[in-house]
C-alpha positions as a printed Julia matrix, in Angstrom:
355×3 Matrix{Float64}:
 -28.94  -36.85   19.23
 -25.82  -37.14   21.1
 -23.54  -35.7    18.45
 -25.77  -32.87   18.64
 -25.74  -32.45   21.63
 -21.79  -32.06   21.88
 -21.54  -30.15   19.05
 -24.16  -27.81   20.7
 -21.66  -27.71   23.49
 -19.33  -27.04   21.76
 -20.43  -24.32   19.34
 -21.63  -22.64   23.32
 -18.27  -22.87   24.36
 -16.99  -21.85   21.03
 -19.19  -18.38   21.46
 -18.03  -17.71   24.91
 -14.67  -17.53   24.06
 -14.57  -15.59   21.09
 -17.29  -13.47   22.51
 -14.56  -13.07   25.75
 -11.45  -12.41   23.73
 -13.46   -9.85   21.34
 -14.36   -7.35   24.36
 -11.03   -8.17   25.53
  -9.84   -6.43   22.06
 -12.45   -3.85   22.15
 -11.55   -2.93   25.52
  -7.62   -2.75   24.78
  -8.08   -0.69   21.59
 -10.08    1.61   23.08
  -7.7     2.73   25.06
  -5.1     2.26   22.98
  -6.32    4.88   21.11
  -7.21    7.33   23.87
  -3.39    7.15   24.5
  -1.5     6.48   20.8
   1.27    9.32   20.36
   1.13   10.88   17.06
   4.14   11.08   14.58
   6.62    8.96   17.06
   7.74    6.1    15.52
  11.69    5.05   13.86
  12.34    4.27   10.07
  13.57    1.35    8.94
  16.57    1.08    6.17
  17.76   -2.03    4.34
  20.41   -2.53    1.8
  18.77   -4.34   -1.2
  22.23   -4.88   -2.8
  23.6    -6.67   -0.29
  20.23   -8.88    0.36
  20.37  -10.31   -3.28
  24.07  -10.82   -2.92
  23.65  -13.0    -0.28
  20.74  -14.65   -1.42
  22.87  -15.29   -4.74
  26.17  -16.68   -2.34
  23.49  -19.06   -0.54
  22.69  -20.42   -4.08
  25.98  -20.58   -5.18
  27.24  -22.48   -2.12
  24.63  -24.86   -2.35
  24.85  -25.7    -6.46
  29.07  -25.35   -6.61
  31.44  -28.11   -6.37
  33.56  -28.07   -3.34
  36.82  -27.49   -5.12
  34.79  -24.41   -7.48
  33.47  -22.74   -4.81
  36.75  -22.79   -2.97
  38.61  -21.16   -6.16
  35.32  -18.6    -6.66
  35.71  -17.82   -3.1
  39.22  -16.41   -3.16
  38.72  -14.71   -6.65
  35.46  -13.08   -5.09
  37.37  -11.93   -2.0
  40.73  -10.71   -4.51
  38.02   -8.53   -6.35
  36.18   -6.49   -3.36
  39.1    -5.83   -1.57
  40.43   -4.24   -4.71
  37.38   -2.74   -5.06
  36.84   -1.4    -2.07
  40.35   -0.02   -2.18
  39.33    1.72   -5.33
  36.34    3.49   -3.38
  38.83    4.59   -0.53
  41.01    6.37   -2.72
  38.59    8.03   -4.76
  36.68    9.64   -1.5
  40.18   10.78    0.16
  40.62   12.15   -3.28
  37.55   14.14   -3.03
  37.85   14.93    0.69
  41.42   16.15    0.23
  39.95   18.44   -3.02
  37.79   20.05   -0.62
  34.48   18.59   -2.04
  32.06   18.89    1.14
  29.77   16.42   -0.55
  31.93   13.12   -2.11
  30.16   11.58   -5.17
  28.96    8.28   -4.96
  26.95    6.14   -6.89
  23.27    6.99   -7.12
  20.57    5.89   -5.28
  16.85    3.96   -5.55
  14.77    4.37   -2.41
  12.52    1.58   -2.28
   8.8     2.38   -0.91
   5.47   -0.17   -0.55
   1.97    1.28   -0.2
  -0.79   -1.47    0.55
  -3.74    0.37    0.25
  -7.39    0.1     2.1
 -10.38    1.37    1.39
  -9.86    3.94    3.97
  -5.62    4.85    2.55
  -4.87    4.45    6.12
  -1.06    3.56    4.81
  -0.84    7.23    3.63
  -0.07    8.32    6.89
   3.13    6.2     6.99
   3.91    7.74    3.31
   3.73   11.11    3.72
   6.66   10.08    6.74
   9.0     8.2     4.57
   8.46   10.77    2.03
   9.19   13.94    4.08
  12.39   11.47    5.27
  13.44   11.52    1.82
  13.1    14.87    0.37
  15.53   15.95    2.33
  18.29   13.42    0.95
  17.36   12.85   -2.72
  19.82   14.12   -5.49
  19.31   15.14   -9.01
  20.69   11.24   -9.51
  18.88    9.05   -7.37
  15.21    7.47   -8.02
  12.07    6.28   -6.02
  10.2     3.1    -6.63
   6.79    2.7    -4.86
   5.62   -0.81   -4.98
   1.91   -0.34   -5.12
  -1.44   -2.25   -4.49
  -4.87   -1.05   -4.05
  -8.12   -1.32   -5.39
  -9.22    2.21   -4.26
 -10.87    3.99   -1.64
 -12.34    6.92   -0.09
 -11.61   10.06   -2.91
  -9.81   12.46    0.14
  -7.71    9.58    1.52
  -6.56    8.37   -1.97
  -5.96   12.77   -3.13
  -3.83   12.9    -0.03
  -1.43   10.13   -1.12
  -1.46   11.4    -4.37
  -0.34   14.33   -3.05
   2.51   13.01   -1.31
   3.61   11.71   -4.24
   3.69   14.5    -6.32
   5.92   16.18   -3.84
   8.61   13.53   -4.92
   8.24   15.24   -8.64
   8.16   18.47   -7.56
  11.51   17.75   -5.78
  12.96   17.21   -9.42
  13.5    13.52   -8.61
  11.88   10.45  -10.3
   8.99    8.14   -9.12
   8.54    5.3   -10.5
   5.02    3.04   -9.58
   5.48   -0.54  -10.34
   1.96   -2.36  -10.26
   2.44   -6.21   -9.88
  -1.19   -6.81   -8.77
  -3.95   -4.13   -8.57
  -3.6    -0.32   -9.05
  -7.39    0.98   -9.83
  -9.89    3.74   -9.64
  -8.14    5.47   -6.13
  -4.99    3.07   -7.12
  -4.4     4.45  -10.27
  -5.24    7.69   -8.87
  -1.43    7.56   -7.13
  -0.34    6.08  -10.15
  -0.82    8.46  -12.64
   1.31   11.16  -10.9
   4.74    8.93  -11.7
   7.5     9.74  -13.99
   6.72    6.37  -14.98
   4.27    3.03  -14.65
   5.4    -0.25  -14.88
   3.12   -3.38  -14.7
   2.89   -6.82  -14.52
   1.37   -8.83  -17.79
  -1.71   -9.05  -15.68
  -1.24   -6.25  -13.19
  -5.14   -4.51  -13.27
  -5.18   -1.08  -13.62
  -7.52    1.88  -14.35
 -11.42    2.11  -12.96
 -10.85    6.1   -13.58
 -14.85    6.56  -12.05
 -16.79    6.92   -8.33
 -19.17    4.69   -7.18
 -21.34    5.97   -4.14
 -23.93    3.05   -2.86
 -26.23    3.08    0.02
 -29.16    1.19    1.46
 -32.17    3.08    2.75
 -34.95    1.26    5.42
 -37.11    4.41    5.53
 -40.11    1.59    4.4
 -38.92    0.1     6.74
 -39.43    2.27    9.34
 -42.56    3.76    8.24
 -44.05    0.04    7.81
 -43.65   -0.28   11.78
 -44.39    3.28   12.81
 -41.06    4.53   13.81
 -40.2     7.93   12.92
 -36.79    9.41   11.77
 -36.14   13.1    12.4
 -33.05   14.72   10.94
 -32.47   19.0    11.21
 -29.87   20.49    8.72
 -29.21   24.17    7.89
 -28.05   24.97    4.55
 -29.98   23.29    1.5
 -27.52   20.72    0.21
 -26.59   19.79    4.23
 -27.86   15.9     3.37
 -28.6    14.34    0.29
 -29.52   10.8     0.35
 -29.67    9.57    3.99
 -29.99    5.82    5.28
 -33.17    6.31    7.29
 -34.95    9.23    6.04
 -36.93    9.45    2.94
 -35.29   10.55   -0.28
 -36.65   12.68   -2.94
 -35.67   13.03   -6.59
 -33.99   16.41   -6.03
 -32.31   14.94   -3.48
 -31.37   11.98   -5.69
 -30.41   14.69   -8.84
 -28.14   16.31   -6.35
 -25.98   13.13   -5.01
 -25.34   12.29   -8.88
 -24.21   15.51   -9.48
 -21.72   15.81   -6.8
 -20.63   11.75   -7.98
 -20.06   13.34  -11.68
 -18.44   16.58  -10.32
 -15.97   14.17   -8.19
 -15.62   11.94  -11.79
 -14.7    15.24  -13.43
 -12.01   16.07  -11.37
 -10.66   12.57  -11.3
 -10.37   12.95  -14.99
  -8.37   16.51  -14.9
  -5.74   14.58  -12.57
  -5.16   11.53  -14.58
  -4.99   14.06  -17.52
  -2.8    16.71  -15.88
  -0.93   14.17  -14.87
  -0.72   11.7   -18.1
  -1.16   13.41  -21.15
  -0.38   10.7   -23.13
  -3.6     8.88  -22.55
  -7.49    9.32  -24.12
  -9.49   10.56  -20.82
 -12.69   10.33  -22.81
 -12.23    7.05  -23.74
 -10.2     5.14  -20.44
 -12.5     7.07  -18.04
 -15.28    4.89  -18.06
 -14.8     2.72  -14.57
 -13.5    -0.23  -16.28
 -10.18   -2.19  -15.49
  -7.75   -3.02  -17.67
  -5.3    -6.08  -17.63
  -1.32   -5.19  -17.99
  -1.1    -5.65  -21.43
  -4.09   -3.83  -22.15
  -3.39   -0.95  -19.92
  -0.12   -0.68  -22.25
  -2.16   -0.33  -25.06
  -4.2     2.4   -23.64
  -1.17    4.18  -22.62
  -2.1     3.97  -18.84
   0.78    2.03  -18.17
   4.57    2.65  -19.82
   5.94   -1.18  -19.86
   5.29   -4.32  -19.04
   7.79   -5.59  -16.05
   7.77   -6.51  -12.48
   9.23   -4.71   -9.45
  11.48   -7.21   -9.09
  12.96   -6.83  -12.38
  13.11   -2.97  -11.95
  14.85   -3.44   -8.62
  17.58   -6.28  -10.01
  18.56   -3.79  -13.16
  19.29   -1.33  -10.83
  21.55   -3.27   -8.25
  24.71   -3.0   -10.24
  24.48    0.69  -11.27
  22.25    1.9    -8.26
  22.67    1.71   -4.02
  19.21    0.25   -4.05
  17.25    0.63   -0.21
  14.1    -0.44    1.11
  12.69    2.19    3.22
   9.69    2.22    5.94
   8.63    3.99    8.54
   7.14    2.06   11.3
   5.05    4.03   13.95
   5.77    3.43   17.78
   3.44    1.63   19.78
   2.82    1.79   23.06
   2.26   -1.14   25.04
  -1.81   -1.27   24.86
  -1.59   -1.77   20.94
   1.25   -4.16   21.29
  -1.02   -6.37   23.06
  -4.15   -5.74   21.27
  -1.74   -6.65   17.95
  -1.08  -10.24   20.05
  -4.56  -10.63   20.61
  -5.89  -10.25   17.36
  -3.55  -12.73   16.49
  -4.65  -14.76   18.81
  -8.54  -14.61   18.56
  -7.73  -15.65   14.16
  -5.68  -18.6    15.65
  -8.45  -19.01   17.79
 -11.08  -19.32   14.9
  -8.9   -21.19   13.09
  -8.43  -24.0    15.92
 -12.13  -24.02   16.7
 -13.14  -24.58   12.7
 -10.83  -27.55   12.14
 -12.17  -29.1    15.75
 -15.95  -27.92   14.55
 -14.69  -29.92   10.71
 -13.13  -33.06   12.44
 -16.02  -33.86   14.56
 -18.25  -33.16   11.35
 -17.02  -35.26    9.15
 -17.23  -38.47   12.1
């Protein structure tokens, strides 16, 4: 009885404080939001090449004799600076020829989408995109590193969308999948120059699932009544509370096929290569299956697309990363805080458990 009754204190105490930090969070996000500037926000740029070179001299310092690494050192050094000297007269050359735009070597811009079910990422995309455009030659490439499992059909058209505006710029877009890329995933996919995956990358679930509960027996069991008004016949098809009909029903699955439909004409448009009739069923396929079905053009990892580029390519991670204004900073803390929180209280709520 007495370990009960502590661990009923405990669990109270527990409840208060989550229960206090949550309207904390409620309370900061709400405003947060009343207040959140749209489109501010910087970009963010890193050098891949020189982050695997230095990863590589970390390696190489650790694993090399002494007296090696000394010697490797000075040959290293002897080699940039006559490279770099090599670079230098090859741009004055092209300066002093009157070239207004010096060649260099080209380029892979390195982009990450983690997708939701709601594509709220896109938003960020369609930024680092419209970033781009303006700076892409005829040479240079895009990689977009992405994961989802799908979403919402308008949120997962939009970053399609974006995407094609990469092709349409003449430039190519490569997706690498290394984990998940289906239904609203693949959806982005499909509009690349090319797809790489991983053996056991999943890709494809080219269908629409629409799902929802109903409680109008519910209701009508304990004599409450729902009212709903619409103008125009097709306003509301299935609804949560009120009562559904078969014509109601017919017309839901025909706007799900319709939306199937023109998922298929995408994928298609946009991959001929592939059987829409017979990949278009909803299911998922694993990496090495996907190749097989032509959904996917080779199996290999972004990692291995981004290291055979670093000696031929300037290779750059690129973000965008919107501004936030003080209220979200600390709602971003607070979160934090409220998981570490949880975390504490389940080990205490464990320890005392298993005495």
């Amino acid at each position: 009885m007495e370990f009960l009754s502590e661990y009923g204190l405990f669990l109270a105490q527990a409840v208060t404080v989550v229960a206090a930090v949550g309207a904390i969070v409620l309370l900061i996000a709400a405003v947060g939001q009343r207040q959140r500037g749209e489109g501010e926000g910087h970009v963010e740029i890193k050098r891949l090449n020189d982050r695997y070179r230095e990863l590589k001299e970390a390696l190489r310092d650790a694993t090399f004799e002494p007296e090696l690494l000394k010697e490797k050192r000075k040959a290293d050094k002897k080699s940039d600076k006559k490279e770099q000297k090599k670079k230098a007269k090859e741009a004055k050359k092209q300066v002093k020829e009157g070239d207004p735009e010096p060649t260099s070597r080209p380029k892979l811009y390195v982009l990450d989408f983690n997708g939701d079910i709601r594509a709220s990422e896109v938003e960020r995309l369609r930024e680092e995109i419209s970033i781009l455009l303006g700076e892409l030659s005829e040479e240079d490439e895009v990689l977009l590193r992405l994961e989802s499992p799908g979403g919402v059909v308008h949120g997962y058209g939009l970053a399609a969308s974006q995407l094609k505006r990469i092709r349409d710029a003449g430039a190519k877009l490569t997706v690498a999948v290394d984990k998940v890329a289906a239904s609203g995933g693949y959806m982005m996919a499909c509009v690349a120059s090319e797809i790489i995956a991983a053996p056991f990358a999943v890709v494809g679930s080219i269908g629409v699932v629409a799902q929802l509960p109903n409680f109008h027996r519910l209701l009508k069991k304990n004599d409450i009544d729902f009212e709903m008004i619409t103008a125009g016949e097709h306003k509301r098809t299935l609804t949560v509370f009120g009562e559904n009909t078969d014509e109601d029903r017919n017309k839901f699955r025909e706007d799900i096929e319709d939306t199937h439909e023109l998922f298929k004409d995408f994928v298609k448009e946009n991959r001929e290569v592939v059987d829409i009739a017979k990949v278009a069923t909803g299911e998922v396929w694993f990496g090495r299956r996907a190749l097989a079905e032509q959904l996917v053009d080779s199996l290999q990892t972004s990692d291995e697309f981004i290291q055979q580029k670093l000696e031929t390519h300037g290779v750059f991670s690129l973000r965008f990363v919107p501004r936030r204004n003080w209220q979200q900073k600390l709602g971003i803390a607070t979160e934090h805080a409220l998981e570490r929180s949880f975390l504490k209280l389940w080990q205490i709520a464990s320890r005392r458990l298993e005495h």
